[in-house]
C-alpha positions as CSV (number, residue, x, y, z in Angstrom):
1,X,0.0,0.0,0.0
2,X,2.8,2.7,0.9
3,X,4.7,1.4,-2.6
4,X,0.8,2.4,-4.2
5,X,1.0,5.2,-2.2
6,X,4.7,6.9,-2.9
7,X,4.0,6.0,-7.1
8,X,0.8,7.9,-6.9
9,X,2.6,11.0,-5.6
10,X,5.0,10.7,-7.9
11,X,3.1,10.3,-10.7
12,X,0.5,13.2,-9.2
13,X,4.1,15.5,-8.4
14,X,5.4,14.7,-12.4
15,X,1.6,15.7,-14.1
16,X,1.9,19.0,-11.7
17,X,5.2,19.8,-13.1
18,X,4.3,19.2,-16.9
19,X,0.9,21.3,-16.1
20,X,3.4,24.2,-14.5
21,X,5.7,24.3,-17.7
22,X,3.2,23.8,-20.2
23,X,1.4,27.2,-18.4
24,X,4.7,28.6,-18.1
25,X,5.1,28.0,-21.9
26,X,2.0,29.9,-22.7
27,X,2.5,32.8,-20.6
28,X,6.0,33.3,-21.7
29,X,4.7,33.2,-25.4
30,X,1.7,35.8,-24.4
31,X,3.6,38.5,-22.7
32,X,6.6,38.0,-25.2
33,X,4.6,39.4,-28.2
34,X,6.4,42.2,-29.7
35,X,5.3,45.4,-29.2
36,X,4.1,47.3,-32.2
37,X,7.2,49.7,-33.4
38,X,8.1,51.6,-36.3
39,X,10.5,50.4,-38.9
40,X,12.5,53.0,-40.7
41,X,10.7,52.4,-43.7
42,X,7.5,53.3,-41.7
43,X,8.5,56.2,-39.3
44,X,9.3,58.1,-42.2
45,X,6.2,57.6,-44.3
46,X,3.2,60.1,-42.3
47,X,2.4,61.3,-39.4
48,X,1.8,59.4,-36.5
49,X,-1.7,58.7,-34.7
50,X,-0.6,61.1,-32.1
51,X,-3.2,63.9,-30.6
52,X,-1.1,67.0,-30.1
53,X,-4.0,69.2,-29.4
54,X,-3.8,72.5,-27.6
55,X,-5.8,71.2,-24.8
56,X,-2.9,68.9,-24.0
57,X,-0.5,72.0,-22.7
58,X,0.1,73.3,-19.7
59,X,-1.4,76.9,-18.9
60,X,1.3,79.0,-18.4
61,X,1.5,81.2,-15.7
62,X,0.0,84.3,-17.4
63,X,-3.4,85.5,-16.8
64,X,-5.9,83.3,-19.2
65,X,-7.3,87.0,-20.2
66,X,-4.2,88.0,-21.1
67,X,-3.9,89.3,-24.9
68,X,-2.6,87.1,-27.3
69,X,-0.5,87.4,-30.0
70,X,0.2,84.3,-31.2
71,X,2.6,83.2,-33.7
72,X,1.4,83.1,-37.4
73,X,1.0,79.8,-38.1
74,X,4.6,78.9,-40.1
75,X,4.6,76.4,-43.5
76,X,6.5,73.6,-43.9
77,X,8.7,73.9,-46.5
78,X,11.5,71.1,-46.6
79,X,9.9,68.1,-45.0
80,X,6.5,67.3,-46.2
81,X,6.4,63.8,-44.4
82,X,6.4,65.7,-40.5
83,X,8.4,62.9,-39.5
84,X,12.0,63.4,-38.1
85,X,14.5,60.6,-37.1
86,X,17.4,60.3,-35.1
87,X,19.9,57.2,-34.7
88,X,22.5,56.7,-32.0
89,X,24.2,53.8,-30.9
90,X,22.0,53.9,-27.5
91,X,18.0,55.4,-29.0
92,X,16.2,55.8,-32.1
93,X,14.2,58.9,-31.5
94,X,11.1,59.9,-33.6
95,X,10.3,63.7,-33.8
96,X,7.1,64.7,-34.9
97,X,7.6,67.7,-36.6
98,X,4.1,69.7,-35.9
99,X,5.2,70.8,-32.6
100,X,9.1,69.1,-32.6
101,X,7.7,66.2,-29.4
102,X,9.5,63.4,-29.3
103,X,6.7,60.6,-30.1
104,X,8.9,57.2,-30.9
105,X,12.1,56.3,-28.4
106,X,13.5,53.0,-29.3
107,X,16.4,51.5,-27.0
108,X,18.8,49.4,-29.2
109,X,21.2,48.1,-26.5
110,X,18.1,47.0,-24.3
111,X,16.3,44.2,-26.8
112,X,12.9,43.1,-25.8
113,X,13.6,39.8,-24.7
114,X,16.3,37.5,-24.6
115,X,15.1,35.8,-27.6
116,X,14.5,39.1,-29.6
117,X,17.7,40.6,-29.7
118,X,17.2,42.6,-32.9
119,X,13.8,44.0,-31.6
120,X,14.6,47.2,-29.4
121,X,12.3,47.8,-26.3
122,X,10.1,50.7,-27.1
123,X,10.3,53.6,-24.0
124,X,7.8,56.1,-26.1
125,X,5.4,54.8,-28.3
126,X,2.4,56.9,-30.0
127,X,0.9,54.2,-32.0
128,X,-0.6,51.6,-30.0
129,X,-0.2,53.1,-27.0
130,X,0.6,56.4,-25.7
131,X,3.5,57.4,-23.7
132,X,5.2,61.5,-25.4
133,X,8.0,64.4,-24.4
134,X,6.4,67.6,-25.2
135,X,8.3,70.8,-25.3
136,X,7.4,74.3,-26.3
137,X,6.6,77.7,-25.9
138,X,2.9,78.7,-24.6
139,X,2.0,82.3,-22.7
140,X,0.9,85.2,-24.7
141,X,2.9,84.7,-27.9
142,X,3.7,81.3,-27.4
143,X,3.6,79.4,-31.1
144,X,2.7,76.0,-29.0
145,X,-0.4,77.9,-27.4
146,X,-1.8,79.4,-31.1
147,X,-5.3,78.9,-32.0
148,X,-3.9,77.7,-34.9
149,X,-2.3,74.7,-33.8
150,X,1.3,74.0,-33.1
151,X,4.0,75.3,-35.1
152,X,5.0,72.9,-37.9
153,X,8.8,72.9,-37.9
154,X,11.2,72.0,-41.0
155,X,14.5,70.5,-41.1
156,X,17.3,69.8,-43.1
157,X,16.4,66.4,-44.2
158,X,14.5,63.4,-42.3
159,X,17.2,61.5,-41.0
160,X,20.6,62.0,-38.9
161,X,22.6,59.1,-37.6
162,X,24.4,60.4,-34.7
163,X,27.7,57.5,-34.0
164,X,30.2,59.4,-33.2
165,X,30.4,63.4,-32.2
166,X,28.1,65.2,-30.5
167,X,25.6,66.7,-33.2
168,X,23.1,69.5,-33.4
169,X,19.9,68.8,-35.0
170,X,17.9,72.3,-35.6
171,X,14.2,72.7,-36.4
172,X,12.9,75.8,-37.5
173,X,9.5,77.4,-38.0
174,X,9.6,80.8,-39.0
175,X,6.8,83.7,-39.9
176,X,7.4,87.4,-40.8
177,X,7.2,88.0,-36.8
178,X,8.9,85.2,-35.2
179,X,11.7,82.6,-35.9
180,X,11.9,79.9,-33.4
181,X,14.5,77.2,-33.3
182,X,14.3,74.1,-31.7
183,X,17.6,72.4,-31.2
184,X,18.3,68.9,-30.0
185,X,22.0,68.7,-28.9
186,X,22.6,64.4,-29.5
187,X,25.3,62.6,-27.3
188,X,25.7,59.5,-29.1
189,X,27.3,58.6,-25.8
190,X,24.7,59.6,-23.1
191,X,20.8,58.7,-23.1
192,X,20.7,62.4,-22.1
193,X,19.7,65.2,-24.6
194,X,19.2,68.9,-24.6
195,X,16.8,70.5,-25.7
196,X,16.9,74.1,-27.0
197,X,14.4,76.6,-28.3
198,X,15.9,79.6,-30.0
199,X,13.6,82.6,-30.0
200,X,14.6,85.4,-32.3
201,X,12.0,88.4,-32.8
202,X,11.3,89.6,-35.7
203,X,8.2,92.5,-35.0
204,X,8.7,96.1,-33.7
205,X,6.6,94.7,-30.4
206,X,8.3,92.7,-27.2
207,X,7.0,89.4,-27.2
208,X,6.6,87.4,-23.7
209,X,6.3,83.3,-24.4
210,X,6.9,80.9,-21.0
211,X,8.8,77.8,-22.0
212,X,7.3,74.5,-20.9
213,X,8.3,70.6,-21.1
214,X,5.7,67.1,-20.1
215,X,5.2,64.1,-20.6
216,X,2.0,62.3,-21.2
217,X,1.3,58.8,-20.9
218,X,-1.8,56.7,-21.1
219,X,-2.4,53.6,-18.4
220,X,-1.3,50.9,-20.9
221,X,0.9,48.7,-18.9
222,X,4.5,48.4,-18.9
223,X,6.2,46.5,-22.1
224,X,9.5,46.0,-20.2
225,X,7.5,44.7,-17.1
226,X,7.9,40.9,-16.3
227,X,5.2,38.6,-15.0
228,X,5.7,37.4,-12.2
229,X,3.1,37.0,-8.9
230,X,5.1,38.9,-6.9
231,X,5.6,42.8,-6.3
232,X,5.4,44.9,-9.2
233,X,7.8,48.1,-10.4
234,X,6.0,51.6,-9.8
235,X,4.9,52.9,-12.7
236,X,4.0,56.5,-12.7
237,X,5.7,60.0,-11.9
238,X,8.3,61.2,-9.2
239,X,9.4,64.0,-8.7
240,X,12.0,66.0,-6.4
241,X,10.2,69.4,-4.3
242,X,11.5,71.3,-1.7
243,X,10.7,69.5,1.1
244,X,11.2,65.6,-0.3
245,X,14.2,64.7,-2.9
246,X,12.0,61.9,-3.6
247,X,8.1,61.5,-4.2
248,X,5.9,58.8,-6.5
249,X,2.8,59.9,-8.1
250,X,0.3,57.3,-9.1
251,X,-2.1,57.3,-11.9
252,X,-4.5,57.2,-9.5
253,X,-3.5,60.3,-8.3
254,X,-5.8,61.7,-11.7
255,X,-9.0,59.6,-11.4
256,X,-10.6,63.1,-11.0
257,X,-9.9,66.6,-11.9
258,X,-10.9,67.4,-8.5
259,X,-7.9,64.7,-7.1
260,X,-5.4,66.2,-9.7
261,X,-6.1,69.8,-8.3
262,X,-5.8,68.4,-4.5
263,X,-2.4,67.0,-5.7
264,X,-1.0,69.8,-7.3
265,X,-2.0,72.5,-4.0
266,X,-0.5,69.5,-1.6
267,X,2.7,69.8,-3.5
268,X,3.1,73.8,-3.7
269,X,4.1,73.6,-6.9
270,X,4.3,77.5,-7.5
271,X,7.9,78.2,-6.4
272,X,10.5,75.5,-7.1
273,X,13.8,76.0,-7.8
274,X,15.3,73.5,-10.3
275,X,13.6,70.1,-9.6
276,X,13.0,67.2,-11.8
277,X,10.0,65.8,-13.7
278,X,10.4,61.6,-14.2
279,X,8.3,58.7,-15.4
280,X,9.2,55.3,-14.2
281,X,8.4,52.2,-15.6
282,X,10.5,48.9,-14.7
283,X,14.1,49.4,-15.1
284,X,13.6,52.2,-17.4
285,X,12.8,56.1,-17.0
286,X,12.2,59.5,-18.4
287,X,12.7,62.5,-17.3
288,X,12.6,66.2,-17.9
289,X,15.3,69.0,-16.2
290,X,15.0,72.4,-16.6
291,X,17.5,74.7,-15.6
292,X,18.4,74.5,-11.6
293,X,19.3,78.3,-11.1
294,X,15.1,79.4,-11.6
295,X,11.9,78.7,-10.5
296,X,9.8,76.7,-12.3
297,X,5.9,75.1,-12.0
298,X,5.4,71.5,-11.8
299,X,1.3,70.2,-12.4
300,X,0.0,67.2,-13.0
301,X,-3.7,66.5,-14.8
302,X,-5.7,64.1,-16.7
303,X,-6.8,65.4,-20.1
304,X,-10.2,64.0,-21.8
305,X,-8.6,61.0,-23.9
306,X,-7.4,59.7,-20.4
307,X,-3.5,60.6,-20.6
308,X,-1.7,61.2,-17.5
309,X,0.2,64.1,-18.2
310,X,3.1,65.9,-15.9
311,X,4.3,69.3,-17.0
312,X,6.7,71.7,-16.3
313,X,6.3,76.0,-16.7
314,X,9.6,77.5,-16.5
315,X,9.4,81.3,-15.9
316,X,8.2,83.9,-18.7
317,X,10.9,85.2,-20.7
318,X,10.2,88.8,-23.0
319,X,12.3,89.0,-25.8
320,X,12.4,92.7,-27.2
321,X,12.5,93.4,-30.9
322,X,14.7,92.1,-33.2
323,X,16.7,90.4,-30.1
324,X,17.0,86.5,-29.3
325,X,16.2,84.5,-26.2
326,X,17.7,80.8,-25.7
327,X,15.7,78.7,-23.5
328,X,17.1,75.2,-22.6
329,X,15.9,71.8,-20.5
330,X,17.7,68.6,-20.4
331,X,15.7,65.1,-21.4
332,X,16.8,61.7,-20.2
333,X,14.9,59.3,-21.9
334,X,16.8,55.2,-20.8
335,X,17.9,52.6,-18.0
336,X,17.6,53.3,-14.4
337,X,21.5,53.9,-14.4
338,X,22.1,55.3,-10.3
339,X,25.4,56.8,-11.3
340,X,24.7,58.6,-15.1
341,X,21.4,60.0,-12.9
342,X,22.9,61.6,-10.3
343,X,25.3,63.3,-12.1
344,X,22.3,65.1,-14.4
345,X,19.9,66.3,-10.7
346,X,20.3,65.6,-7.5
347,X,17.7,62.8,-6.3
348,X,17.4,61.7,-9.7
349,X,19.3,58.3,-9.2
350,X,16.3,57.7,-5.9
351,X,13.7,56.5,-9.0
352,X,15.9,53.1,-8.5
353,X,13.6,52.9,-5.9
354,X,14.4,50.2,-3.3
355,X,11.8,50.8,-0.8
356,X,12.3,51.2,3.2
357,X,15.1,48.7,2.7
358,X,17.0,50.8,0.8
359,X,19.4,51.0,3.7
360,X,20.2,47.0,3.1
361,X,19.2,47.1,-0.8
362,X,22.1,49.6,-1.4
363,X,24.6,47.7,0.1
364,X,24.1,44.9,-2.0
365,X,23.6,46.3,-4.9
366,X,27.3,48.0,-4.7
367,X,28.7,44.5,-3.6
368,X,27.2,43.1,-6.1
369,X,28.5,45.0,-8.9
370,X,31.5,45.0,-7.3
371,X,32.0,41.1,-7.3
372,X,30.6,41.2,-10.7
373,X,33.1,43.3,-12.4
374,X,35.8,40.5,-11.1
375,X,33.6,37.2,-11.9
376,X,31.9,38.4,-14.8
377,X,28.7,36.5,-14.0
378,X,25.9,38.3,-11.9
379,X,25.1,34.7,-11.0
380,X,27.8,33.9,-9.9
381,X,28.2,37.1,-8.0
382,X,25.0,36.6,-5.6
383,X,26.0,33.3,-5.0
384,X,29.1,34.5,-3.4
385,X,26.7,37.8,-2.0
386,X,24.9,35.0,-0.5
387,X,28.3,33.4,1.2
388,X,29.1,36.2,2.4
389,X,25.7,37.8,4.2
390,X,25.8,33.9,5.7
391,X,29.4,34.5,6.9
392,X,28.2,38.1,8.5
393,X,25.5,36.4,10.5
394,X,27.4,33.0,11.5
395,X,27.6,33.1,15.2
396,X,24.0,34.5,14.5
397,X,22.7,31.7,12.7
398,X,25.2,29.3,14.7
399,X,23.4,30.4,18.5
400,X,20.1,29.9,16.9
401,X,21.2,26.4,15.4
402,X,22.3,25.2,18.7
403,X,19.1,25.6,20.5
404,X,17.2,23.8,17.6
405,X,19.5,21.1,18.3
406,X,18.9,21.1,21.8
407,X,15.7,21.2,21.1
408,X,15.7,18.7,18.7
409,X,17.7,16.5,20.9
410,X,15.4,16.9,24.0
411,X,12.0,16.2,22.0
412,X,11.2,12.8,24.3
413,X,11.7,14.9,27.7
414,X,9.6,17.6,26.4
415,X,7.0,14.8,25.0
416,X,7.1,12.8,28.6
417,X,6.3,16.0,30.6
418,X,3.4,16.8,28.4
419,X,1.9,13.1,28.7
420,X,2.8,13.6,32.5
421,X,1.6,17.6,33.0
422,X,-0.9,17.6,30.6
423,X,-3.7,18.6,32.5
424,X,-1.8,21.3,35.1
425,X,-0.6,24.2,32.7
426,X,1.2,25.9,35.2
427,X,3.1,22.7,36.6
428,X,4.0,22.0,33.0
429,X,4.7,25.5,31.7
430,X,6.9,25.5,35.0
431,X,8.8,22.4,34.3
432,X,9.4,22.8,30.8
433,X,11.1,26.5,31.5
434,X,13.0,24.6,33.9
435,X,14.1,22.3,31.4
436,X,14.9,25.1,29.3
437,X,16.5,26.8,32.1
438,X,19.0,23.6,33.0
439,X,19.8,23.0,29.0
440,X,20.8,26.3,28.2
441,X,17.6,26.1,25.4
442,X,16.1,29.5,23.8
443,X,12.5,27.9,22.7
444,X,12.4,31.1,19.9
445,X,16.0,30.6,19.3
446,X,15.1,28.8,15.7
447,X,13.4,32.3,14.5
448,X,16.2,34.4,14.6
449,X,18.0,32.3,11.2
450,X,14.6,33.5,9.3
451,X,14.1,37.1,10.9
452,X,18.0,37.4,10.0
453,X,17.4,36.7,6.5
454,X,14.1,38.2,5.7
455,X,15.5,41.5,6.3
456,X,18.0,40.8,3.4
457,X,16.1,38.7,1.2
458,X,13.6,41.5,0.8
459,X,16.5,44.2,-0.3
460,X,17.5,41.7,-2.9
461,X,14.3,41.1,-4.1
462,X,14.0,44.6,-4.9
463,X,17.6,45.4,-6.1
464,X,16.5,42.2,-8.5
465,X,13.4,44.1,-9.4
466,X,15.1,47.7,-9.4
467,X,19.0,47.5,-11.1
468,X,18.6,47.5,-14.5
469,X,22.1,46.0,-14.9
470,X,20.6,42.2,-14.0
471,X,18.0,42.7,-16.7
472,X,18.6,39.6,-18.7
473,X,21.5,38.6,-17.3
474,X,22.6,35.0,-17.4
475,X,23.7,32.6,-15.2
476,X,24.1,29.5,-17.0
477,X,22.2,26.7,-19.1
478,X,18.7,27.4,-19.3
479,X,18.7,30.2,-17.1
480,X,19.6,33.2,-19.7
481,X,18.0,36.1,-17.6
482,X,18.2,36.9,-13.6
483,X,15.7,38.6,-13.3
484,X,12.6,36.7,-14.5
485,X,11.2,33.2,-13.0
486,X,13.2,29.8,-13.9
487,X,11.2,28.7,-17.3
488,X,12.4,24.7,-16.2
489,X,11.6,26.0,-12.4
490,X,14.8,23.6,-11.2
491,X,15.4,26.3,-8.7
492,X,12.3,26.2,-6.9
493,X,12.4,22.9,-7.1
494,X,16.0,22.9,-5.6
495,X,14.9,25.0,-3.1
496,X,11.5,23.2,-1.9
497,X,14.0,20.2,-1.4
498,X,16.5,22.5,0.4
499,X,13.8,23.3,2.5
500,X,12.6,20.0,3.2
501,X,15.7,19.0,4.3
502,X,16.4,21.8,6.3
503,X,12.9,21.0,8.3
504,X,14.3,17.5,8.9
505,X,17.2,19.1,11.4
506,X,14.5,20.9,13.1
507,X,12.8,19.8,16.1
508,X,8.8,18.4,15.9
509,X,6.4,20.9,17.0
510,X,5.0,19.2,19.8
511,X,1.9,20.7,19.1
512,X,-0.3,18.2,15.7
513,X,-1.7,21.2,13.8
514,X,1.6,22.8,13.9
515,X,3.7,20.1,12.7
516,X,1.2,19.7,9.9
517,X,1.7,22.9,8.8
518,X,5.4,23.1,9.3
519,X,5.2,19.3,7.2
520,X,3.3,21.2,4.1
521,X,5.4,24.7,4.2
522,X,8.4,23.2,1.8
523,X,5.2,22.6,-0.8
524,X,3.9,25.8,-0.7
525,X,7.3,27.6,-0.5
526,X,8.0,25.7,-3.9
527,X,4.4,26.7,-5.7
528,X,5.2,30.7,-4.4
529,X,8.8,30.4,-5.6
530,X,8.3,29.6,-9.0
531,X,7.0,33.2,-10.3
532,X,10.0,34.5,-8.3
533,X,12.7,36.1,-10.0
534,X,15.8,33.3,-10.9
535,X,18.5,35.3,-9.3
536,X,16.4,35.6,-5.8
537,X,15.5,31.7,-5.7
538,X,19.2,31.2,-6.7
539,X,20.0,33.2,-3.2
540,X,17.8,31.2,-1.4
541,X,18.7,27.7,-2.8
542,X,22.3,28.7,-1.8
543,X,21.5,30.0,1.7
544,X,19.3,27.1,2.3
545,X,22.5,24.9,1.4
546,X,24.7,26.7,3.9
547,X,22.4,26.7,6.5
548,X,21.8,22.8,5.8
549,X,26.0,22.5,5.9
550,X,25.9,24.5,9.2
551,X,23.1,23.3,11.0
552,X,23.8,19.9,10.2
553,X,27.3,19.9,11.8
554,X,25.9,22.2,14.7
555,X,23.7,19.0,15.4
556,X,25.9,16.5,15.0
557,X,28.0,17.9,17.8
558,X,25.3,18.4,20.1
559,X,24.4,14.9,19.7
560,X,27.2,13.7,20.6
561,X,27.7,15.7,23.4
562,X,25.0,14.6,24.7
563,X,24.5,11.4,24.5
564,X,20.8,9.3,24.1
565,X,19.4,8.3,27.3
């Protein structure tokens, strides 16, 4: 019956694990589908399905009964197609020439998946789903803020490819008032551009415009997100005020016009010097910076087509006749790089957001890369992450091992009172502490190995989650990227036996429901484990094996020392 028994299981255990990868198989294939993007062929044939609307800019800061005088509405003259693109090594930028936004971002070094590495993960997007850098001019005489629409800028021709100097690429729209140029200053080094609006007038009449940069999303998901059942990456706005260098801003911040407007007077946005405007998604961000030595306006709303849109007023600028104003804001538009971010605003680098562990998550992160750039593997490198936290908490972990022992070891005595006390709680409760007191026995002394780690399982979890750096990075075999779940799941299979084992060192809960529970836990560790990302079960299959080595020879020893009676 118990040889029935054990083949059922295994036969039951093997159907499971087919059922798991087959399911595995089909969600891979579902979220792997590529996102719709723009050949070159196709960028460059018409405009995009983008609505650039007036209603989609910020007010500026001027009275709305102010007079207007609003640029002439200019003609395109050298690029009928209103399509502009840009190549680096590092993005493939779209421009939509009515207005100059950037409407297509394309990250070439950052393929979709592992398995597409010839398809580059779309950051903006504009056809199937929404997600624009707007810049401009709007106030009195702003051209963006014309009844007539946005200016319609021309360029030289309708592609640059940007490999190896840094390159300015100028758009122009010009009437017999106003020329404006907008200039984007390409790094073909740096996911960092500026962005420059030359404002020459040309009238007999100052002319006041307010400069103004946004971005404007819709509440598509994330393409570069990962499915997994565990936490998700933020995805929405953060931004740097006075008072905090770092704060998130849902989507849900904009259900309403009413929340939007209780958002922006919580944040007094009126006076803030320098600042930052970002967009996270997972391992990726955006972000606008205008200049840090003025004040600027920082507002957040929901227009009617259901975009999320963040903007930024900088302060009005008059330009008298026939002189020229230069406005300028920086755009960051690629991976969550810590470093390259803090160097362009202060607080910048926080949207690698590692929670209230950031303390612990920061830590390893920089030990992390530092083992890497000697080992070469990232796997590699948390497996000896891993050694080490276990090294840092030995006598810890050892303390904790030697009362499970004892505990382990003194499981009959404890048993034999219980048949003996079982009806006088308080004779029992006193002889088992004097048991405990005699044996030198902590009854919570097997916690502390668990609270230990918890701690700095968490912080990994979420410098797994956050660093961009183990996004599809491989370990070996079948296991080509870090940061997603095992496709074989081996690991959590590895570790549910890990587990198991480790339970067998451990004392029997004396009390039946308990030690059913504490019997099943390996199995439902396993099932959770197996949407966790490969380089976090990796960590915990390795600790588990260390703790297994430790404990293990901890027992042995007490064992011996003292001897079965």
């Amino acid at each position: 019956m118990d040889i029935q028994r054990t083949g059922l299981i295994v036969i039951l255990a093997l159907i499971t694990y087919a059922l798991i990868l087959r399911w595995n198989e089909f969600t891979t294939v579902a979220a792997q589908q590529p996102v719709a993007t723009l050949s070159s062929q196709s960028t460059l044939a018409g405009p995009l399905n983008n609505d650039m609307s007036v209603t989609d800019l910020p007010s500026s800061s001027v009275s709305a009964t102010a007079p207007s005088r609003a640029l002439d509405q200019p003609s395109n003259t050298s690029n009928s197609r209103g399509l502009l693109r840009i190549e680096t090594p590092k993005q493939i930028l779209t421009i939509d020439l009515s207005g100059g936004d950037i409407v297509e971002l394309q990250l070439p070094l950052y393929p979709q998946a592992v398995d597409q590495p010839d398809s580059p993960l779309p950051l903006l997007e504009s056809v199937d789903r929404t997600y624009v850098a707007q810049s401009g001019l709007v106030g009195p005489d702003g051209p963006d803020a014309s009844d007539a629409g946005r200016p319609l800028y021309s360029a030289s021709k309708d592609l640059f490819q940007v490999m190896d100097s840094v390159t300015e690429i100028v758009l122009t729209a010009e009437t017999e008032k106003v020329k404006v140029e907008k200039i984007y200053t390409v790094d073909p080094t740096t996911y960092a551009i500026t962005v420059d609006h030359r404002i020459t007038n040309l009238s007999d009449q100052p002319i006041v415009v307010s400069p103004f940069t946004q971005l404007k999303r819709d509440d598509s998901t994330d393409p570069s997100q990962q499915s997994s059942m565990g936490m998700q990456a933020f995805l929405g706005f953060a931004i740097r005020t006075t008072e905090e260098r770092y704060r998130k801003i849902s989507f849900s911040n904009f259900d309403s016009q009413q929340a939007a407007r209780e958002l922006n007077a919580d944040l007094k946005t009126v006076a803030m010097q320098g600042g930052h405007l970002a967009l996270l998604q997972h391992y990726f961000t955006t972000a606008w910076i205008p200049s840090p030595e003025q004040m600027h306006t920082f507002s957040f709303r929901r227009n009617a087509a259901g975009h999320n849109i963040g903007s930024i007023i900088s302060p009005e600028i008059t330009i008298s006749p026939n002189a020229t104003a230069t406005t300028s804001a920086l755009f960051y538009a690629g991976p969550k790089d810590q470093d390259a971010l803090e160097l362009l605003s202060p607080g910048l680098e926080l949207v690698v957001d590692y929670g209230w562990l950031w303390f612990i998550a920061q830590p390893l992160f920089w030990l992390l890369k530092f083992i890497q750039s000697y080992v070469g593997n990232w796997g590699f490198a948390i497996i000896l992450v891993t050694v080490l936290v276990k090294g840092a908490f030995f006598q810890l972990s050892a303390a904790a091992y030697r009362s499970m022992a004892k505990m382990r070891k003194f499981t009959p005595e404890i048993t034999r009172l219980r048949e003996l006390y079982g009806d006088d709680k308080q004779r029992m409760s006193k002889e088992m502490m004097d048991l405990y007191k005699r044996e030198k026995i902590n009854p919570l002394g097997g916690c502390l190995p668990i609270l230990v780690q918890m701690p700095v399982f968490l912080a990994l979890y979420w410098v797994l989650m956050e660093s961009v750096e183990l996004r599809q990075a491989p370990l070996f075999l079948w296991i080509v990227d870090l940061s997603v779940k095992d496709p074989l799941f081996v690991l959590p299979l590895l570790m549910g036996v890990s587990m198991f084992i480790q339970q067998s060192l451990n004392p029997t809960p004396p009390d039946p429901m308990q030690a059913k529970i504490m019997k099943y836990m390996p199995v439902a560790f396993t099932f959770f484990f197996l949407w966790f990302p490969a380089g976090l079960v990796l960590y915990w299959v390795v600790n588990n094996v260390l703790s297994i080595a430790q404990q293990w020879v901890i027992t042995r020893a007490i064992e011996k020392s003292h001897p079965a009676t």
